[in-house]
Biopython code that builds the backbone (N, CA, C, O; Angstrom):
import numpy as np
from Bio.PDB.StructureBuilder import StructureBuilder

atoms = [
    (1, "UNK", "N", (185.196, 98.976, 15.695)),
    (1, "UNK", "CA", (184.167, 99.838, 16.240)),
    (1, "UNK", "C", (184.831, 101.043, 16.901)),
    (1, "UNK", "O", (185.752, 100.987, 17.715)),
    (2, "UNK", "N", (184.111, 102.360, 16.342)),
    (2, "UNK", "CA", (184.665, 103.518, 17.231)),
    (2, "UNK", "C", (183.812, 104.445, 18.073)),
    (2, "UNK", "O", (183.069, 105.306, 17.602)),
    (3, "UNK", "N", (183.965, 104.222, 19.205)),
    (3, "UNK", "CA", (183.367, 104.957, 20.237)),
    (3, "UNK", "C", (183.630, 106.543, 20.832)),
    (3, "UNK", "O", (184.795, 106.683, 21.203)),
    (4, "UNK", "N", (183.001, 107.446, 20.953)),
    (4, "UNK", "CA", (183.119, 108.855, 21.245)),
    (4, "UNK", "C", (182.241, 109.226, 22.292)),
    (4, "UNK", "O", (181.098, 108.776, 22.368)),
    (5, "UNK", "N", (182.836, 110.212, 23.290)),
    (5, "UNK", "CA", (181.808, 110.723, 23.967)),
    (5, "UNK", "C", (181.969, 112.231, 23.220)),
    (5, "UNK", "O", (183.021, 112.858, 23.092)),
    (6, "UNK", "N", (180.460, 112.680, 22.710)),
    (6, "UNK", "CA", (179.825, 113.775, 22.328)),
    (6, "UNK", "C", (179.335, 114.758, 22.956)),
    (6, "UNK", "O", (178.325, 114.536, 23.624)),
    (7, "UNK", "N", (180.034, 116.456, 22.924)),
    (7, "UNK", "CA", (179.221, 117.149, 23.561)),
    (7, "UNK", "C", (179.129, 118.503, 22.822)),
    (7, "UNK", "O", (179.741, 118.519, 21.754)),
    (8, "UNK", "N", (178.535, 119.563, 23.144)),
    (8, "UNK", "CA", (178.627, 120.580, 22.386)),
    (8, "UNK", "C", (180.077, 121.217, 22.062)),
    (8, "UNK", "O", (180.478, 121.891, 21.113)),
    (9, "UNK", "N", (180.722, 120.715, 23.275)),
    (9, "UNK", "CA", (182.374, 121.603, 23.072)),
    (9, "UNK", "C", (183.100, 120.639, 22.257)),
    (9, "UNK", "O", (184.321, 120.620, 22.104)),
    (10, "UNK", "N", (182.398, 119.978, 21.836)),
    (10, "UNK", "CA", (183.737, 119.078, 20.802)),
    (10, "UNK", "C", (183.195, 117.050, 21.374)),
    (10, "UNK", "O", (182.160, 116.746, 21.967)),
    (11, "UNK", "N", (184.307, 116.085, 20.917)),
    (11, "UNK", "CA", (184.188, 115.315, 20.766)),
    (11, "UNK", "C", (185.239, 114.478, 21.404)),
    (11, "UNK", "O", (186.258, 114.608, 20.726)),
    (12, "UNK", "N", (185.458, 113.627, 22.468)),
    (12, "UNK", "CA", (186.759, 112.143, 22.625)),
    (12, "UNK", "C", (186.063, 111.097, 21.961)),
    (12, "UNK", "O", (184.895, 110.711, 21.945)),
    (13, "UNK", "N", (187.289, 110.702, 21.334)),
    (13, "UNK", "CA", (187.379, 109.159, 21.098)),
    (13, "UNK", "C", (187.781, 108.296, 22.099)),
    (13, "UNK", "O", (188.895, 108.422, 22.607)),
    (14, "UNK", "N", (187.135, 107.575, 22.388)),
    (14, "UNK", "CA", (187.370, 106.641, 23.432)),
    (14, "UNK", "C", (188.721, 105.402, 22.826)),
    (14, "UNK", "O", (188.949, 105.059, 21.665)),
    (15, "UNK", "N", (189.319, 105.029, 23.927)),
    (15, "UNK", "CA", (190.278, 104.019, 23.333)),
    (15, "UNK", "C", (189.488, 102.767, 23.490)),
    (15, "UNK", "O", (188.401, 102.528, 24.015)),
    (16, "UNK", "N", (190.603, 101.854, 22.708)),
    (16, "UNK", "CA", (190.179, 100.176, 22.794)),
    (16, "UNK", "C", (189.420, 99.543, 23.962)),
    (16, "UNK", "O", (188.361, 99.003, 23.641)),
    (17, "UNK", "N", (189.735, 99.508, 25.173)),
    (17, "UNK", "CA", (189.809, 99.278, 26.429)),
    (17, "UNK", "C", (189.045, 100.179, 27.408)),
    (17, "UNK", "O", (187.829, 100.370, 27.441)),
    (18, "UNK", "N", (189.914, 100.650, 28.131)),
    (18, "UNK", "CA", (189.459, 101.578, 29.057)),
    (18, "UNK", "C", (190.150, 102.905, 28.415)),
    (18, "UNK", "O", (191.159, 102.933, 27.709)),
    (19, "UNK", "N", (188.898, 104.604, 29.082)),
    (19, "UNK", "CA", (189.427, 105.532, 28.946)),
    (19, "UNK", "C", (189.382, 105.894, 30.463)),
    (19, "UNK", "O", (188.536, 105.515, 31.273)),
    (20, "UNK", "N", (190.493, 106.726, 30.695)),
    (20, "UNK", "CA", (190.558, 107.509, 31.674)),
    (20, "UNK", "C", (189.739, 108.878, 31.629)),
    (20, "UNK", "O", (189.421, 109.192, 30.482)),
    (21, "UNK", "N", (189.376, 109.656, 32.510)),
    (21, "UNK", "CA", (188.560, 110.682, 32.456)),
    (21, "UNK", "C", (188.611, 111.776, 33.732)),
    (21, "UNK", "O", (188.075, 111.508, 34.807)),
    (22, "UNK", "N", (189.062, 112.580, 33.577)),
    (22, "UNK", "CA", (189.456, 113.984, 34.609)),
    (22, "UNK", "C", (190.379, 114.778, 34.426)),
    (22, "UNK", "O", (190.715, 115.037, 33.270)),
    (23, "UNK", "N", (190.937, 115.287, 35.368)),
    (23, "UNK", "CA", (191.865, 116.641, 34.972)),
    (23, "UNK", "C", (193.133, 115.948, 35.404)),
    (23, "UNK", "O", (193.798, 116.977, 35.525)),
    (24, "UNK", "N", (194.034, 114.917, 35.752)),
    (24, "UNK", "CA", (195.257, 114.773, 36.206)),
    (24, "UNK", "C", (195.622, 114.462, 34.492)),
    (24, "UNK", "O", (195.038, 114.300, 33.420)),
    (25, "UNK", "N", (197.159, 114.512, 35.137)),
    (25, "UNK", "CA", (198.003, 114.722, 33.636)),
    (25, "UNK", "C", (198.122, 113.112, 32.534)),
    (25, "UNK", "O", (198.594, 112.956, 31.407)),
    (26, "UNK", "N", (197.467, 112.149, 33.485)),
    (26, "UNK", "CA", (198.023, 111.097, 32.454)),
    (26, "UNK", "C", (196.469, 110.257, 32.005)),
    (26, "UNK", "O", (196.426, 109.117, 31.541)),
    (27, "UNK", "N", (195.036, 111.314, 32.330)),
    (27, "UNK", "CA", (193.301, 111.029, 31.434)),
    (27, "UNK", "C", (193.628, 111.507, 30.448)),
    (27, "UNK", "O", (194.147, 112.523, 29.986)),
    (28, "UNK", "N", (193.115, 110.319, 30.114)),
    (28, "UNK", "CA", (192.613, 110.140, 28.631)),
    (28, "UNK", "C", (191.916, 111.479, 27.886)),
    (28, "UNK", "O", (192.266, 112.313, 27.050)),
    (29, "UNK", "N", (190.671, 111.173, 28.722)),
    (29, "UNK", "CA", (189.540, 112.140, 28.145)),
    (29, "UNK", "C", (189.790, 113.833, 29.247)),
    (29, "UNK", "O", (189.200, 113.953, 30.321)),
    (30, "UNK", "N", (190.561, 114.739, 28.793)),
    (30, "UNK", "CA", (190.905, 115.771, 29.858)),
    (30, "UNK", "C", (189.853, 117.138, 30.808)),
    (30, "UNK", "O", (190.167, 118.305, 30.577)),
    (31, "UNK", "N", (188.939, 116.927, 31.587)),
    (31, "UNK", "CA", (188.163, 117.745, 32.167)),
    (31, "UNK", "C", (188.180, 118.277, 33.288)),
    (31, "UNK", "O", (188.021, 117.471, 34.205)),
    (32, "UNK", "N", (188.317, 119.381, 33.598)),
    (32, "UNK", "CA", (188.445, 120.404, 34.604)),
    (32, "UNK", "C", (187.893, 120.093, 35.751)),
    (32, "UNK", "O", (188.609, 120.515, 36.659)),
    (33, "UNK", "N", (186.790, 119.458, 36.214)),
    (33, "UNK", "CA", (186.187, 118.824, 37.186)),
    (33, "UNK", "C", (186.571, 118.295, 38.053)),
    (33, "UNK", "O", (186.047, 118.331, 39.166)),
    (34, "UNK", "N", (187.655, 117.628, 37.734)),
    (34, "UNK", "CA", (188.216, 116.888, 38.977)),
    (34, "UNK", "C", (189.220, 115.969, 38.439)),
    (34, "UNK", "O", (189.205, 115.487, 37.306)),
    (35, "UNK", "N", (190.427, 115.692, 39.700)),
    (35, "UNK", "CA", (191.259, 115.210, 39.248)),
    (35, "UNK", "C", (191.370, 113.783, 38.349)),
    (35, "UNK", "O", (191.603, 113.647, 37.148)),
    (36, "UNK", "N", (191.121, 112.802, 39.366)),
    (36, "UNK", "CA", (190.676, 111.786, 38.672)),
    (36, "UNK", "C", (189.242, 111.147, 39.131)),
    (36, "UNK", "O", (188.987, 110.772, 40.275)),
    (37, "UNK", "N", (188.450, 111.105, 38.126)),
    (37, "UNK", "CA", (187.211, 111.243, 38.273)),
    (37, "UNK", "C", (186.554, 109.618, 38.029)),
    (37, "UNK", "O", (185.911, 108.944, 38.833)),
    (38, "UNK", "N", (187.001, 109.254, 36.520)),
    (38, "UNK", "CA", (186.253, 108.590, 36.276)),
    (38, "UNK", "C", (186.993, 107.413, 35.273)),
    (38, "UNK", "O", (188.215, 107.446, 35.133)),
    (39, "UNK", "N", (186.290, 106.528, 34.690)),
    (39, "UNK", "CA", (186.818, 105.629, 33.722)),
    (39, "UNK", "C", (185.870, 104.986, 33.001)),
    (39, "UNK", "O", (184.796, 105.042, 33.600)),
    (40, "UNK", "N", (185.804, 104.431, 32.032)),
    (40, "UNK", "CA", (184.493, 104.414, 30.699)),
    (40, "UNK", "C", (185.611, 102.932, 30.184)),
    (40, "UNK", "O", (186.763, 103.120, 29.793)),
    (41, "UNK", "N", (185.132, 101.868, 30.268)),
    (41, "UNK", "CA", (185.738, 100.387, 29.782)),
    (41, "UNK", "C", (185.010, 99.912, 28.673)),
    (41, "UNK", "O", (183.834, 100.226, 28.490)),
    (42, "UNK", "N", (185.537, 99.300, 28.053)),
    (42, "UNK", "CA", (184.557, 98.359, 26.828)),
    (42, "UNK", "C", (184.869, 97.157, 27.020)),
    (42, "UNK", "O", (185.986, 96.866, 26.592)),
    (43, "UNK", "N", (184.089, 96.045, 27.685)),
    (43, "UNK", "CA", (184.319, 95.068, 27.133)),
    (43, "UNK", "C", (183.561, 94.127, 25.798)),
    (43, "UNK", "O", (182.447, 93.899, 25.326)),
    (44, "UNK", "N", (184.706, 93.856, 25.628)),
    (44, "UNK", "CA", (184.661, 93.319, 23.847)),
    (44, "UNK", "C", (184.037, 92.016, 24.621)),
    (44, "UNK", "O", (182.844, 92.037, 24.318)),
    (45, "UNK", "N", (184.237, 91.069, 25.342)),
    (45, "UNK", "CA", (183.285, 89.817, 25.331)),
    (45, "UNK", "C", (181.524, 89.869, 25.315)),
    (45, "UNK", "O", (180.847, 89.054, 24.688)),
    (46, "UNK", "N", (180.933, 91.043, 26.171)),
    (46, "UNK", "CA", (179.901, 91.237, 26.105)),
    (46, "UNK", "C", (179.472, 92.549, 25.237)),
    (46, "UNK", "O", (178.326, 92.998, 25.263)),
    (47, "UNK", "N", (180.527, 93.107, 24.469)),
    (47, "UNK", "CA", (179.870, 94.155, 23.492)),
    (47, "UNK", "C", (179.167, 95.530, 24.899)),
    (47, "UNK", "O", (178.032, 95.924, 24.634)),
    (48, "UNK", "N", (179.559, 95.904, 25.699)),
    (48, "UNK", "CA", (178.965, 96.896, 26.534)),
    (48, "UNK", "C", (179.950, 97.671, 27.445)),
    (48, "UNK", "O", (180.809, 96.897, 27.867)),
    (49, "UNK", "N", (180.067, 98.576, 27.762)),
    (49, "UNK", "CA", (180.589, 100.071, 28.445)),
    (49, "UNK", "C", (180.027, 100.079, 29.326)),
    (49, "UNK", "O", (178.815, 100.284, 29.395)),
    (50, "UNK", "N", (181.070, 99.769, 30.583)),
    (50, "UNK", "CA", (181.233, 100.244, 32.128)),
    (50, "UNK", "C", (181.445, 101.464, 32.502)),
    (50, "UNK", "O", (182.567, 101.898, 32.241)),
    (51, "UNK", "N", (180.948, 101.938, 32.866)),
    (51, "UNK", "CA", (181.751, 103.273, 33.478)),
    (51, "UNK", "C", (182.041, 103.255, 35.263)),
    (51, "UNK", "O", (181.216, 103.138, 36.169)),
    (52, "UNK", "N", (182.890, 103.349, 35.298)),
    (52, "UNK", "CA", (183.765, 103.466, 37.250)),
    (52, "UNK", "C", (183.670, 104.421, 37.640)),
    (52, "UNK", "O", (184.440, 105.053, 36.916)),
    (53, "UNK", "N", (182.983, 105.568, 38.783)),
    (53, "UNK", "CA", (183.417, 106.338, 39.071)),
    (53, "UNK", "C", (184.203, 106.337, 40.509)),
    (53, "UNK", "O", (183.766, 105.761, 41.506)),
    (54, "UNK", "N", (185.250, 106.963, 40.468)),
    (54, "UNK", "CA", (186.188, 106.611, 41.523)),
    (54, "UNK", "C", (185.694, 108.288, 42.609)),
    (54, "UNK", "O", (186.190, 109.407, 42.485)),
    (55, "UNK", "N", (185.046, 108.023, 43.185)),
    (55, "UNK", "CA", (184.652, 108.672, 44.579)),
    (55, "UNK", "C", (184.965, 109.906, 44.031)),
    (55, "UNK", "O", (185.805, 110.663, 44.518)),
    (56, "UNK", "N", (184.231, 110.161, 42.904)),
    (56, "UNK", "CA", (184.566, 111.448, 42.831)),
    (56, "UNK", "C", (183.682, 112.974, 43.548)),
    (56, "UNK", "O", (182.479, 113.211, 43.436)),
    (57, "UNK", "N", (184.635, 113.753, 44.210)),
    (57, "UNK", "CA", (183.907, 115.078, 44.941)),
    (57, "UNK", "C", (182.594, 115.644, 44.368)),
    (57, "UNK", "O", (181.571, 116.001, 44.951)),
    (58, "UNK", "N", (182.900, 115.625, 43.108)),
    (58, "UNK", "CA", (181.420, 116.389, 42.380)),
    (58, "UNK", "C", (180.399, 115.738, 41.679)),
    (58, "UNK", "O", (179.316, 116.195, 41.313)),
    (59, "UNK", "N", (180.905, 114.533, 41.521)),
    (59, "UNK", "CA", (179.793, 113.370, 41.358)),
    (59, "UNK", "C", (180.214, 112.776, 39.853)),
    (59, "UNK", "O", (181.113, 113.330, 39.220)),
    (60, "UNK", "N", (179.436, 111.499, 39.266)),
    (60, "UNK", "CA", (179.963, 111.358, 38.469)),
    (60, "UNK", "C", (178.113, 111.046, 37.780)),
    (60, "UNK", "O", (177.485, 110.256, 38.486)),
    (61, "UNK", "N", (177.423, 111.537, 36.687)),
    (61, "UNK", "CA", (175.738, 111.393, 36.591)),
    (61, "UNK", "C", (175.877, 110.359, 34.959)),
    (61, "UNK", "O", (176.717, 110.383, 34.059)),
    (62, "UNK", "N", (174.548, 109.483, 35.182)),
    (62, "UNK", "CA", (174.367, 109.084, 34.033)),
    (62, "UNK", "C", (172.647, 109.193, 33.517)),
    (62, "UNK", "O", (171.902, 108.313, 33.948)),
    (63, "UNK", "N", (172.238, 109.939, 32.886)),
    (63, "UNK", "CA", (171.313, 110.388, 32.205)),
    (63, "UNK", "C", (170.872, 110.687, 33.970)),
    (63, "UNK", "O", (170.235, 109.837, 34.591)),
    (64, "UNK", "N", (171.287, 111.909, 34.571)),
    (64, "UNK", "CA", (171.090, 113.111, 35.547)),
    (64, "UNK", "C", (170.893, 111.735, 36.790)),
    (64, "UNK", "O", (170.208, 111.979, 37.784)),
    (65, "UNK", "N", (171.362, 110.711, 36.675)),
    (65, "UNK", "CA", (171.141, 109.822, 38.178)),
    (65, "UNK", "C", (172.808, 109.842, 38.525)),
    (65, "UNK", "O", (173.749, 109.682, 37.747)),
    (66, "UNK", "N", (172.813, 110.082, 39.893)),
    (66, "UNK", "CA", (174.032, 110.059, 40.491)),
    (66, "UNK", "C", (174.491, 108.503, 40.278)),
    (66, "UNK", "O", (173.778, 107.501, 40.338)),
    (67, "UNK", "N", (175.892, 108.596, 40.009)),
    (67, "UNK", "CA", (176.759, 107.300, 40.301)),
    (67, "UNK", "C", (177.877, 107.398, 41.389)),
    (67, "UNK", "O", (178.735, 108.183, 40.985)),
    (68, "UNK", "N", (178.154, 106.939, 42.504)),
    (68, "UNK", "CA", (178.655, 107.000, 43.135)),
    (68, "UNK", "C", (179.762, 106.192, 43.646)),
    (68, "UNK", "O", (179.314, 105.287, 44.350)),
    (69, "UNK", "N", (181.150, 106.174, 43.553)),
    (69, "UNK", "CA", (181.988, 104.807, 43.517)),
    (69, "UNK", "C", (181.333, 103.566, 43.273)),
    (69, "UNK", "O", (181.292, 102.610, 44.048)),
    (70, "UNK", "N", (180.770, 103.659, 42.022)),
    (70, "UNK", "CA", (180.442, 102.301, 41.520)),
    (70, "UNK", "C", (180.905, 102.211, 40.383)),
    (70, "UNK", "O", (181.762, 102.879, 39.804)),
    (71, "UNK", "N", (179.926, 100.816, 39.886)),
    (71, "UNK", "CA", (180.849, 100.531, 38.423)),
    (71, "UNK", "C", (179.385, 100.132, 37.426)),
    (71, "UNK", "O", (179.035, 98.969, 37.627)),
    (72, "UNK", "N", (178.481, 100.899, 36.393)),
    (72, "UNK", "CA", (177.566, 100.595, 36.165)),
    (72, "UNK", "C", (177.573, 100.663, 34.309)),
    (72, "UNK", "O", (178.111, 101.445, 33.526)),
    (73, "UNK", "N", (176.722, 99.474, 34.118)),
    (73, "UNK", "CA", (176.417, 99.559, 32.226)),
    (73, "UNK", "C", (175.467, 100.739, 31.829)),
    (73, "UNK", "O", (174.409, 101.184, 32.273)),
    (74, "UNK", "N", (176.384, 101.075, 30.709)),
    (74, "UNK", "CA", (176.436, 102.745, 29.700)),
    (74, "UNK", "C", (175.916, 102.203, 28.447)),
    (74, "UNK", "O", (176.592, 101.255, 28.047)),
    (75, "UNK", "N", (174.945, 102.504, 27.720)),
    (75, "UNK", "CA", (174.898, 102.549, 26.074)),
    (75, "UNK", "C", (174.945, 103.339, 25.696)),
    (75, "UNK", "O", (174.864, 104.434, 26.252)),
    (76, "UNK", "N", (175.173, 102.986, 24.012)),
    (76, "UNK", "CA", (174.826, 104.236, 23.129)),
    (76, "UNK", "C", (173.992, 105.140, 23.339)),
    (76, "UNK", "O", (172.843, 104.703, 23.411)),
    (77, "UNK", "N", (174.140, 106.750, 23.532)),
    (77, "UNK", "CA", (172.349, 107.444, 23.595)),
    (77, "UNK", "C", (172.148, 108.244, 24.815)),
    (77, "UNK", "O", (171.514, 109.270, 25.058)),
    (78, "UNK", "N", (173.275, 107.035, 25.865)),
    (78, "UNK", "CA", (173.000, 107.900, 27.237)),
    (78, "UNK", "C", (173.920, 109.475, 27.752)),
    (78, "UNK", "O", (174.894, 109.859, 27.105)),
    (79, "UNK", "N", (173.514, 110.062, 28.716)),
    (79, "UNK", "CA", (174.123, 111.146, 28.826)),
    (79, "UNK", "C", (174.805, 111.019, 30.259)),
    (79, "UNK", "O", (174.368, 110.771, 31.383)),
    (80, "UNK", "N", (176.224, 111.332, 29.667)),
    (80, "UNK", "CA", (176.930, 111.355, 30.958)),
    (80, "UNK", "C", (177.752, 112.605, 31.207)),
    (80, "UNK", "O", (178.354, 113.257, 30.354)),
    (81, "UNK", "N", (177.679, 112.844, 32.561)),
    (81, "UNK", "CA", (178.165, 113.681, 33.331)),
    (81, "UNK", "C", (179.065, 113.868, 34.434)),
    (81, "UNK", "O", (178.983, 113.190, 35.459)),
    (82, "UNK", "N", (180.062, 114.912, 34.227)),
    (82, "UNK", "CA", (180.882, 115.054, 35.486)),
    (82, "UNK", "C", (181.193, 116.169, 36.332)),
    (82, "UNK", "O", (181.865, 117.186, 36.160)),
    (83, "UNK", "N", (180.513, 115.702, 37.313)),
    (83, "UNK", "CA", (181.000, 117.316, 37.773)),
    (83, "UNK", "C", (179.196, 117.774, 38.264)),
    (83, "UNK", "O", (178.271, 117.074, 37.853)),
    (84, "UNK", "N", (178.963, 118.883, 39.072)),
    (84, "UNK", "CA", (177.386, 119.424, 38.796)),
    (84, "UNK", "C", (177.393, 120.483, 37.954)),
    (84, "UNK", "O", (176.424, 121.124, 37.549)),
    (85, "UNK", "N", (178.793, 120.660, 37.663)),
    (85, "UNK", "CA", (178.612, 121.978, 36.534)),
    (85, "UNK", "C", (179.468, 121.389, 35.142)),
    (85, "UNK", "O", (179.456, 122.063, 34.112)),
    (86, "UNK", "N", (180.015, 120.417, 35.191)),
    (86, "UNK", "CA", (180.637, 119.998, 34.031)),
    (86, "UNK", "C", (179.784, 119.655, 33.148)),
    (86, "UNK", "O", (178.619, 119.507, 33.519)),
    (87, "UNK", "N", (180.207, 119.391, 31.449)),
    (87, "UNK", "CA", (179.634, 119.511, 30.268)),
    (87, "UNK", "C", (179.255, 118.097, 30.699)),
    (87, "UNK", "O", (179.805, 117.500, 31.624)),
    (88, "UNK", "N", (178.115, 117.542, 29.829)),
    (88, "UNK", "CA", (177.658, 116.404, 29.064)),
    (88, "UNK", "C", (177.849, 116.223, 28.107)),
    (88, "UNK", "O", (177.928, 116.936, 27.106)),
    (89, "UNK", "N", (178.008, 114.646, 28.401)),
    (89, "UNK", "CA", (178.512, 114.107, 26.832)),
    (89, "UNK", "C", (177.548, 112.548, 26.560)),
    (89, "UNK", "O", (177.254, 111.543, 27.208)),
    (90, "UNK", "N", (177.332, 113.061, 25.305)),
    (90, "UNK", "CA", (176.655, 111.332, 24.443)),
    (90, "UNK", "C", (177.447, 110.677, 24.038)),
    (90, "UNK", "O", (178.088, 111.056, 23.057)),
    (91, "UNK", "N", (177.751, 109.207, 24.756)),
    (91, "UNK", "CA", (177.816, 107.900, 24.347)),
    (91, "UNK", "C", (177.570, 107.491, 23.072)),
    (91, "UNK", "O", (176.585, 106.797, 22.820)),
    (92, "UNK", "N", (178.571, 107.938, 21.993)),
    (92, "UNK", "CA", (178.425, 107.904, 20.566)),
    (92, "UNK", "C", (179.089, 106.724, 20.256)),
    (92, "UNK", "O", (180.234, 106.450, 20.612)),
    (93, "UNK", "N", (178.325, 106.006, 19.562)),
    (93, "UNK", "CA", (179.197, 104.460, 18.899)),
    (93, "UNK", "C", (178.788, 104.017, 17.334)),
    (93, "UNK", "O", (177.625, 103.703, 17.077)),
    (94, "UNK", "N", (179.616, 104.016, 16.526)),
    (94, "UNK", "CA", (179.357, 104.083, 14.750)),
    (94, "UNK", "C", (178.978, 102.773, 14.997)),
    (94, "UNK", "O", (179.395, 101.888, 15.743)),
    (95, "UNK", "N", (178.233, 102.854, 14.319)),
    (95, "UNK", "CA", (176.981, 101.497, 13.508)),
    (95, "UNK", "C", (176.349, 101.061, 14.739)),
    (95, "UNK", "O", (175.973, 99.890, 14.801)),
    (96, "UNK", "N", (176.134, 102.034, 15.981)),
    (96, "UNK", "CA", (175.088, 101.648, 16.873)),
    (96, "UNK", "C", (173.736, 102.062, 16.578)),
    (96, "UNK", "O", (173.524, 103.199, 16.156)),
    (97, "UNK", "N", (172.871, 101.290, 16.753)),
    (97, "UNK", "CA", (171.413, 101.561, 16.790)),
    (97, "UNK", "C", (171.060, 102.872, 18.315)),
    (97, "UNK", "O", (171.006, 102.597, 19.514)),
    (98, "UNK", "N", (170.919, 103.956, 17.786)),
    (98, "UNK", "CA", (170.403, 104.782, 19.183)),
    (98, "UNK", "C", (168.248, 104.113, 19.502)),
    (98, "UNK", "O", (167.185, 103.931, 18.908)),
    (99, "UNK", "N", (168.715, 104.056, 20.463)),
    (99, "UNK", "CA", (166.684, 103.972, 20.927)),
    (99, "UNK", "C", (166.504, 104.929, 21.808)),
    (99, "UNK", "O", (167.150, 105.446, 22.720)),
    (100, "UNK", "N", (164.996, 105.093, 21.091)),
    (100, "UNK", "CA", (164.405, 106.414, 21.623)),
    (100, "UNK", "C", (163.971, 106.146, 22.483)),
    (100, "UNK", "O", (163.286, 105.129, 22.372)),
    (101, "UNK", "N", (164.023, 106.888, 24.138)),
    (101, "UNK", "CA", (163.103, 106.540, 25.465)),
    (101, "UNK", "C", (161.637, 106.700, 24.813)),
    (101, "UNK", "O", (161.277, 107.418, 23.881)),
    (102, "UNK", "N", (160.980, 105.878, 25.536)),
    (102, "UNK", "CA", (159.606, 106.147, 25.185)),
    (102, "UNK", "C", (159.064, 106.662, 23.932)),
    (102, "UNK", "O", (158.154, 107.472, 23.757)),
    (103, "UNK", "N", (159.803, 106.032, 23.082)),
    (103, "UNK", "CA", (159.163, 106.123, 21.623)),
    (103, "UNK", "C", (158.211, 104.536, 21.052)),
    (103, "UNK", "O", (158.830, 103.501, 21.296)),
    (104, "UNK", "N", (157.337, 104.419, 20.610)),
    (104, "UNK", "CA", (157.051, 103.036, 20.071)),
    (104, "UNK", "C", (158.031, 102.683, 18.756)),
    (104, "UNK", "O", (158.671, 103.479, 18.069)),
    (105, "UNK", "N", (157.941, 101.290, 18.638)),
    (105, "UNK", "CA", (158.947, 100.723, 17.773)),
    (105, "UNK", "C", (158.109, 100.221, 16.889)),
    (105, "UNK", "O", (157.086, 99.547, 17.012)),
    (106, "UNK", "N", (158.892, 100.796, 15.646)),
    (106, "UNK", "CA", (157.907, 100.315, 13.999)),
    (106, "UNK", "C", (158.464, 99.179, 13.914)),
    (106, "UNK", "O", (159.530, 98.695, 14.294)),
    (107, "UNK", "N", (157.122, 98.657, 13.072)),
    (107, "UNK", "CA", (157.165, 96.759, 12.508)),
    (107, "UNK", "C", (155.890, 96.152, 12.759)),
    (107, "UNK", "O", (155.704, 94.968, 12.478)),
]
sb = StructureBuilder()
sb.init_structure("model")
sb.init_model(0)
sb.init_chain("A")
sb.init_seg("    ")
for serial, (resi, resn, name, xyz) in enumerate(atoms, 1):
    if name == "N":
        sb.init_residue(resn, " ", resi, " ")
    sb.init_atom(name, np.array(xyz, "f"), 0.0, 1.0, " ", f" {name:<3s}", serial, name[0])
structure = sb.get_structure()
């Protein structure tokens, strides 16, 4: 399975495990926002994406709700953010099913 966070400026691939995420020299995913910001985990036993944000100054948002030194479940679809002026990015995962908020479901 390969996971990406998606945004208009381009695309990360997320690693196996955990990605790192901010501007110090040894993230993963590299963004201007802040030094070290954040971290995006997969665990493979339950199939689902943590994301950590480590106290970061400018915040760390998931579909525009603040996360705040915590550690909270991410799916496919959602929009995450760093920074109040940093880009957004979609939680892209091949052969994931995206669901639509408030759409009804055919069948």
């Amino acid at each position: 399975m390969r996971a990406f966070l998606k945004s208009s400026e381009g695309c990360f691939q997320l690693k196996s495990y955990t990605t790192t995420i901010g501007r110090h020299r040894g993230a993963d995913a590299i963004l201007q926002s802040a030094d070290r910001h954040a971290a995006l985990e997969f665990s493979g036993s339950d199939n689902n994406f943590i994301l950590q944000d480590f106290s970061s100054p400018h915040g760390t948002f998931v579909n525009s709700c603040q996360v705040q030194n915590a550690a909270i479940r991410v799916r496919p679809g959602d929009i995450l953010s760093f920074g109040t002026l940093g880009a957004s990015f979609e939680l892209v995962v091949d052969g994931a099913t995206q669901v639509g908020v408030g759409l009804p479901r055919e069948g």
